[in-house]
Every structure is written in C-alpha cells, then in structure tokens.
MDAnalysis code that builds the backbone (N, CA, C; Angstrom):
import MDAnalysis as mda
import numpy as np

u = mda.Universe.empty(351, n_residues=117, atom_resindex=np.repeat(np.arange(117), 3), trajectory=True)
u.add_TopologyAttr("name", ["N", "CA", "C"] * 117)
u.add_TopologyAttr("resid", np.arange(1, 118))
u.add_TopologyAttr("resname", ["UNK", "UNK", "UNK", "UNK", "UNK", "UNK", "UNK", "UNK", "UNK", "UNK", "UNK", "UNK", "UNK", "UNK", "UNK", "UNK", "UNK", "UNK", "UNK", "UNK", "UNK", "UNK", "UNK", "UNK", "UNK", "UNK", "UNK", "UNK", "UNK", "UNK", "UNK", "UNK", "UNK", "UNK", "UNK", "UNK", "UNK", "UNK", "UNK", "UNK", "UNK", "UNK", "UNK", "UNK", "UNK", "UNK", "UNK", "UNK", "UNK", "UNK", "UNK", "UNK", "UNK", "UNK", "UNK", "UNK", "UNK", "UNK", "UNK", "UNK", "UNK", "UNK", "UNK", "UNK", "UNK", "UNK", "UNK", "UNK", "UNK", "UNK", "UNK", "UNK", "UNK", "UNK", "UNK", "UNK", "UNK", "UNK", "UNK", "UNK", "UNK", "UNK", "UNK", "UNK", "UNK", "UNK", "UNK", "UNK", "UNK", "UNK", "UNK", "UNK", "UNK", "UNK", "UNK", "UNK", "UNK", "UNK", "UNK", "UNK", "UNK", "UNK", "UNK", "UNK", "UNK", "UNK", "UNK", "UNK", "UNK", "UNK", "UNK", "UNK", "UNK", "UNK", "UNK", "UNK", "UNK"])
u.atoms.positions = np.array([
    [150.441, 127.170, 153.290],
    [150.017, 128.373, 152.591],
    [150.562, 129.585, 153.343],
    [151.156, 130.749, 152.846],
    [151.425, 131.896, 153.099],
    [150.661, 132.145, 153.983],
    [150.609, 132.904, 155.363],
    [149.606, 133.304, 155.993],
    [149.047, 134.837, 155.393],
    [150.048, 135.362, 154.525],
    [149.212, 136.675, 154.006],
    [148.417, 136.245, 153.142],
    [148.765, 135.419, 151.658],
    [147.864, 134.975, 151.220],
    [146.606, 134.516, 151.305],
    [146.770, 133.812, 153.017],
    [145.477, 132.939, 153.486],
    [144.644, 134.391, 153.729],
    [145.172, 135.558, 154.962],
    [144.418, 135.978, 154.644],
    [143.526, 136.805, 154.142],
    [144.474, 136.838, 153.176],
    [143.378, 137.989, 151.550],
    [142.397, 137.248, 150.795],
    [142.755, 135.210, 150.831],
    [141.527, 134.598, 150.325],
    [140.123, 134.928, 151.398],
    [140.736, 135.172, 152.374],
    [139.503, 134.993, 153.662],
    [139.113, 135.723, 153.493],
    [139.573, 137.367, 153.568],
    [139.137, 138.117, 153.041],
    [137.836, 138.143, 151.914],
    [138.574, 138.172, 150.672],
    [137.975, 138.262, 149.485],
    [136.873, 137.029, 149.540],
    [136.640, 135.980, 150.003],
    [135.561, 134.868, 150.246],
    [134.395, 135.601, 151.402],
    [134.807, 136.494, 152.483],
    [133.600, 137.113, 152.828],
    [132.639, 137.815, 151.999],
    [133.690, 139.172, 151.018],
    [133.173, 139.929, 150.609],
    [132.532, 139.549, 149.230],
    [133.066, 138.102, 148.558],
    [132.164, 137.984, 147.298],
    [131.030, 137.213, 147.818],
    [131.123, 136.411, 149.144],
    [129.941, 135.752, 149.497],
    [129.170, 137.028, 150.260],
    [128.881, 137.851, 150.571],
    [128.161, 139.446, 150.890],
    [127.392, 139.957, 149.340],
    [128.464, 139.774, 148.627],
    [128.054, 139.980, 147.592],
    [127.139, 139.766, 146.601],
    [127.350, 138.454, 146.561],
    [126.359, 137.320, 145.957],
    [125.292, 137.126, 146.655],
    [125.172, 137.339, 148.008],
    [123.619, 137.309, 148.156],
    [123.193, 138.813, 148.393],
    [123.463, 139.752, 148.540],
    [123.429, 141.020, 148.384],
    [122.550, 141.190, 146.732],
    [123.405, 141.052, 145.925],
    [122.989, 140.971, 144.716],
    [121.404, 140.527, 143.919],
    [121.685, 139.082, 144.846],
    [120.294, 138.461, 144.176],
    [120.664, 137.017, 143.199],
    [122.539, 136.804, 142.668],
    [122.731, 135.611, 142.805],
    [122.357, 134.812, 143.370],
    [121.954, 134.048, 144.147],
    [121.724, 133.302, 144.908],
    [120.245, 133.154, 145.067],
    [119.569, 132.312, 144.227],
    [117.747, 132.672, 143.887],
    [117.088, 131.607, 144.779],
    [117.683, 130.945, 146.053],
    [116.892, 130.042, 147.117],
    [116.352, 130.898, 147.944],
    [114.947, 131.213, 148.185],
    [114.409, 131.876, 148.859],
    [114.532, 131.261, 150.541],
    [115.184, 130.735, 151.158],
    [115.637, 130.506, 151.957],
    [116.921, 131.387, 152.902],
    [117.671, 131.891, 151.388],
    [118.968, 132.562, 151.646],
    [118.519, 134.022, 151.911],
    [118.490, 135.137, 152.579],
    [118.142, 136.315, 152.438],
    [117.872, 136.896, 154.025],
    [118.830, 138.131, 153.965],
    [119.007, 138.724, 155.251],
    [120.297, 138.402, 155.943],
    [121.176, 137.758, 155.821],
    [122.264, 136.924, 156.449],
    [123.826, 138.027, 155.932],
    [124.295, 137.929, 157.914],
    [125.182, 138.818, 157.483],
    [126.190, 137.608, 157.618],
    [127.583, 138.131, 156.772],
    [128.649, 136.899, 156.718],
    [130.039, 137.993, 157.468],
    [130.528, 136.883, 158.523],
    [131.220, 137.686, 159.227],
    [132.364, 137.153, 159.055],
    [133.139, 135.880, 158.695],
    [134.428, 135.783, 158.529],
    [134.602, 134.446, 158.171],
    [135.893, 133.882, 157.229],
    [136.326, 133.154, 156.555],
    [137.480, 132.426, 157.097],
    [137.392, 130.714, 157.415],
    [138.465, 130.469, 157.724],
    [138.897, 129.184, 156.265],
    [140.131, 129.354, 155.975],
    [140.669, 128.343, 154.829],
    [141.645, 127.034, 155.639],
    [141.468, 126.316, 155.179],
    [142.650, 124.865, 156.199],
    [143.795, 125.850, 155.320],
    [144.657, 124.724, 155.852],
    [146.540, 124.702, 155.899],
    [146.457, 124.833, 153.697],
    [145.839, 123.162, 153.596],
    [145.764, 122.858, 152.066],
    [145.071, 123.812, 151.390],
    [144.538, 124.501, 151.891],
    [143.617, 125.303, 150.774],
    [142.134, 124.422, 150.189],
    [141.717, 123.378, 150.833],
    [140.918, 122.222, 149.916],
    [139.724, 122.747, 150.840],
    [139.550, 123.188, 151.804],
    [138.224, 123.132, 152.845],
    [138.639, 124.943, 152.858],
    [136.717, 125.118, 153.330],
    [136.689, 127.198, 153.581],
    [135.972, 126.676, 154.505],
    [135.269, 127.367, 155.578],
    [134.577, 127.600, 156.346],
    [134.131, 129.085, 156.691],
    [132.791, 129.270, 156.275],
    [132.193, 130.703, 156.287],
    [131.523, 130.843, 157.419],
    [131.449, 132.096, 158.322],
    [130.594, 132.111, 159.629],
    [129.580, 132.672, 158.933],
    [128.245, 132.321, 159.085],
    [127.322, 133.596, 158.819],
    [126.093, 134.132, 160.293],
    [125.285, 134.830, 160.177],
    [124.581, 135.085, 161.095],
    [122.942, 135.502, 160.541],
    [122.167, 135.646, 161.208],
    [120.796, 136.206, 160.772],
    [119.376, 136.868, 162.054],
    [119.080, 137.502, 161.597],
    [118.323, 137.262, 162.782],
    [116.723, 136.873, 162.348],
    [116.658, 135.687, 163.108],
    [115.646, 134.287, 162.719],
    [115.435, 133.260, 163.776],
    [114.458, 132.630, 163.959],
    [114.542, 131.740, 164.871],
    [115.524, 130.590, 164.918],
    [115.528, 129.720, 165.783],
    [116.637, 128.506, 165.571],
    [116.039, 127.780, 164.343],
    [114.707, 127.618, 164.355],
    [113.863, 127.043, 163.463],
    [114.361, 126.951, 161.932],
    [114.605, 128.958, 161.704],
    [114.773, 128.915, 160.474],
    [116.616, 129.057, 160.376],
    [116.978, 129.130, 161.327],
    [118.477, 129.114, 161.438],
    [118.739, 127.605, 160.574],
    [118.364, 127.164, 160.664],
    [118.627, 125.635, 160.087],
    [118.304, 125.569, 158.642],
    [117.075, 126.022, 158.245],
    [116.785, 126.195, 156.939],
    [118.126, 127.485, 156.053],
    [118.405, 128.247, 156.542],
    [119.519, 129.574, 156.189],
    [120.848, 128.601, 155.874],
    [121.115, 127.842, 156.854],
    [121.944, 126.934, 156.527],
    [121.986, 126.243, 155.583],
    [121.220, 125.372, 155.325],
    [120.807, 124.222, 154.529],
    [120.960, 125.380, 152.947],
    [120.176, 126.120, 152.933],
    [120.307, 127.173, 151.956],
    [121.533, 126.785, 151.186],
    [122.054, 127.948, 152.124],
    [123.681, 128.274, 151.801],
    [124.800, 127.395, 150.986],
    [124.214, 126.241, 152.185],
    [125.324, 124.655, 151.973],
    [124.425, 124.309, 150.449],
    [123.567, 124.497, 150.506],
    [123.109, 123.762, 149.140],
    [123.757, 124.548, 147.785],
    [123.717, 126.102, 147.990],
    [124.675, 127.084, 146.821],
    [126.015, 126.727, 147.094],
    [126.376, 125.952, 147.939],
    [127.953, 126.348, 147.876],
    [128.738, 126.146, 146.722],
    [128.621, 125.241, 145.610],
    [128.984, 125.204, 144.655],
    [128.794, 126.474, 143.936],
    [128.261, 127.084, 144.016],
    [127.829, 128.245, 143.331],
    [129.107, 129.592, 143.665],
    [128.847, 129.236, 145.210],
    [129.936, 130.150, 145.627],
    [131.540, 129.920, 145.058],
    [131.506, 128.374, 145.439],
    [133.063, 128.126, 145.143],
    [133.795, 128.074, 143.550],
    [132.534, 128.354, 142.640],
    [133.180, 128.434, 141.168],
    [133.445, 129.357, 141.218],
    [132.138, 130.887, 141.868],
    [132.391, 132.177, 141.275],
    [134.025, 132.813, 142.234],
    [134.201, 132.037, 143.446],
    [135.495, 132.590, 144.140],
    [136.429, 131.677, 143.345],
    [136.946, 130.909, 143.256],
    [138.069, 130.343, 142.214],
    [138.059, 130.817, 141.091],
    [137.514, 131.497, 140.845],
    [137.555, 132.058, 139.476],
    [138.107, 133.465, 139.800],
    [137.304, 133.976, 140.744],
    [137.439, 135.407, 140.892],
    [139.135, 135.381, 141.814],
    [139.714, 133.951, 142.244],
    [140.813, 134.834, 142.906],
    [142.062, 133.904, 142.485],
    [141.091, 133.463, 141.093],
    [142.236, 132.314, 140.144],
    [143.190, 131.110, 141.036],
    [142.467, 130.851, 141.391],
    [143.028, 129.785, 142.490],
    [143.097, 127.949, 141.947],
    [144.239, 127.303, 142.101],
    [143.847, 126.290, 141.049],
    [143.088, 124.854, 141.797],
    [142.886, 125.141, 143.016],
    [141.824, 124.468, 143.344],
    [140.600, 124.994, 144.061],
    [139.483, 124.659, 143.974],
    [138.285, 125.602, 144.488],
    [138.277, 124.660, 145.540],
    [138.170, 125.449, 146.909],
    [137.643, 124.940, 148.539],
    [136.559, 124.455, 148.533],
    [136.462, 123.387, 148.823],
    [135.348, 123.222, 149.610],
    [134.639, 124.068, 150.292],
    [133.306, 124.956, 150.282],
    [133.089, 125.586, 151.071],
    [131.541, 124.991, 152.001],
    [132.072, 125.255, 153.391],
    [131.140, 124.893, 154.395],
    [130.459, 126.200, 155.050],
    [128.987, 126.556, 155.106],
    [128.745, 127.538, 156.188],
    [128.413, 127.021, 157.234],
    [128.494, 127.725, 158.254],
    [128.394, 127.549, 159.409],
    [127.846, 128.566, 160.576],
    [127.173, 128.374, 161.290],
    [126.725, 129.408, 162.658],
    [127.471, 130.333, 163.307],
    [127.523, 131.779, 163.204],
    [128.746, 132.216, 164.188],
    [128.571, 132.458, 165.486],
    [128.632, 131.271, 166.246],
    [127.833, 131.328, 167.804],
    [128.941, 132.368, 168.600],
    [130.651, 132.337, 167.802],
    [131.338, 133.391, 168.847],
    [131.046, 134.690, 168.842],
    [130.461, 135.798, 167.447],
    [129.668, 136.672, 166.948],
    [128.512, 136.749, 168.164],
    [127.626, 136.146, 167.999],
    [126.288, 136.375, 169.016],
    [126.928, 136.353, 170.689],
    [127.528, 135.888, 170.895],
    [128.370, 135.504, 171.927],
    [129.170, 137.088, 172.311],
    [129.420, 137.410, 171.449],
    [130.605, 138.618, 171.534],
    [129.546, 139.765, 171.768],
    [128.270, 139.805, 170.944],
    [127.389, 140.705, 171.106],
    [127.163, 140.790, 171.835],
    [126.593, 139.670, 172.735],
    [125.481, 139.778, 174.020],
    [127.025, 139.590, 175.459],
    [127.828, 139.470, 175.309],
    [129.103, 139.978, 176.245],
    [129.102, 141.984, 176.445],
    [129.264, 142.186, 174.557],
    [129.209, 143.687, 174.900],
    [127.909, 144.658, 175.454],
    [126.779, 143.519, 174.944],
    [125.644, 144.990, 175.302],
    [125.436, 144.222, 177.094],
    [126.169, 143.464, 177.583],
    [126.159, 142.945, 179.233],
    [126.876, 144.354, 179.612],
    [128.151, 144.386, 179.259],
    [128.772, 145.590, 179.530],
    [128.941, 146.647, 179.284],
    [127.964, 147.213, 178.499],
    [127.610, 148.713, 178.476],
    [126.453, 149.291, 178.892],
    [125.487, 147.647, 179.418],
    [124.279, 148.623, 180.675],
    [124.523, 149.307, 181.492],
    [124.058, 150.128, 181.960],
    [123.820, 150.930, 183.245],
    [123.509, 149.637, 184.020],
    [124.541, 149.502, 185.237],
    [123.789, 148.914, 186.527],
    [122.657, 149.883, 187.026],
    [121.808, 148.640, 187.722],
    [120.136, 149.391, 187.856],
    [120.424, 149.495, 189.490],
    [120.535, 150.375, 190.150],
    [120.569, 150.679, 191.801],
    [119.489, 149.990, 192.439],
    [119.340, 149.099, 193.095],
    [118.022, 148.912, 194.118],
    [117.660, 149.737, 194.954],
    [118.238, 150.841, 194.909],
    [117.642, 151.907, 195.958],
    [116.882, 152.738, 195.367],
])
C-alpha cells in the first residue's frame, strides 16, 4: 500500500472513530469518555489497529475494550464506506500504553526539582 494512502486511511479511521462515539453512534454504555489517539493499518490493508485511552480504572479499562471490540463491525462498515475502500479492515482496539507512557515521561520533566534545603 502507498504509504500516503496508508496514512490518510489512519488518519480518517481516528477521526470517524472520535466521531462515532462523540456522536452517540455507538449505544454500549460501556463505550463513553475514550480518547482515540492513532491508527495503525498492516501492509494488506485486511487488519486496523486503533489506540484508544480513558481515564478509568484497569478494572474498567477492560470493559472500554471489550466495548469497542464488540462495535467494531460497526466501525468498519461506516469507515469502508466512508473512504470507499474495497475491503473493510479488520478493526482491533487496543490500549495506548506508549500515550500514558509519553505523558507521565513529560509531566517527570517539567517538575520543578524540590531542593532539600
């Protein structure tokens, strides 16, 4: 696949999945609050992989998941449709542990060191 192509699908698969639960598509009360931070597509185009995030316990981190993965069909008609694609991805969500990771790196390095004196 084109790598520009790949990534304007990645693209456009964040922002209609933002969308769709933004909206209120998406009627599993499970799904709600979850930010979606980035889209990866394989080589074939047959598999997506969505990062998302929330802030929730691990507890319900699992349920947000389960959510999601359970609409994914939902997602992957309304994006094949919306970016006319002649096969719809598989789509998987997934945890964005490098996101939380990246956060808690930056707010390490923009404390004030605390003086012991």
């Amino acid at each position: 696949m084109n790598p520009i192509r790949r990534k304007k699908i990645e693209a456009e698969a964040v922002r209609t999945v933002a969308m769709m639960i933004l909206s209120g598509k998406i009627k599993d009360p499970r799904v709600h609050m979850i930010s979606v931070h980035r889209a990866e597509i394989s080589e074939d185009g047959k598999n997506m992989r969505i990062f998302v995030t929330a802030i929730c316990t691990p507890k319900k981190q699992i349920k947000v998941l389960a959510g999601l993965n359970s609409a994914a069909g939902v997602f992957q008609t309304t994006l094949s449709g919306k970016l006319s694609l002649r096969i719809a991805p598989r789509i998987q969500f997934l945890w964005d542990e490098e996101y939380i990771q990246s956060l808690d790196e930056s707010l390490r390095l923009t404390r004030k060191p605390t003086n012991p004196d």
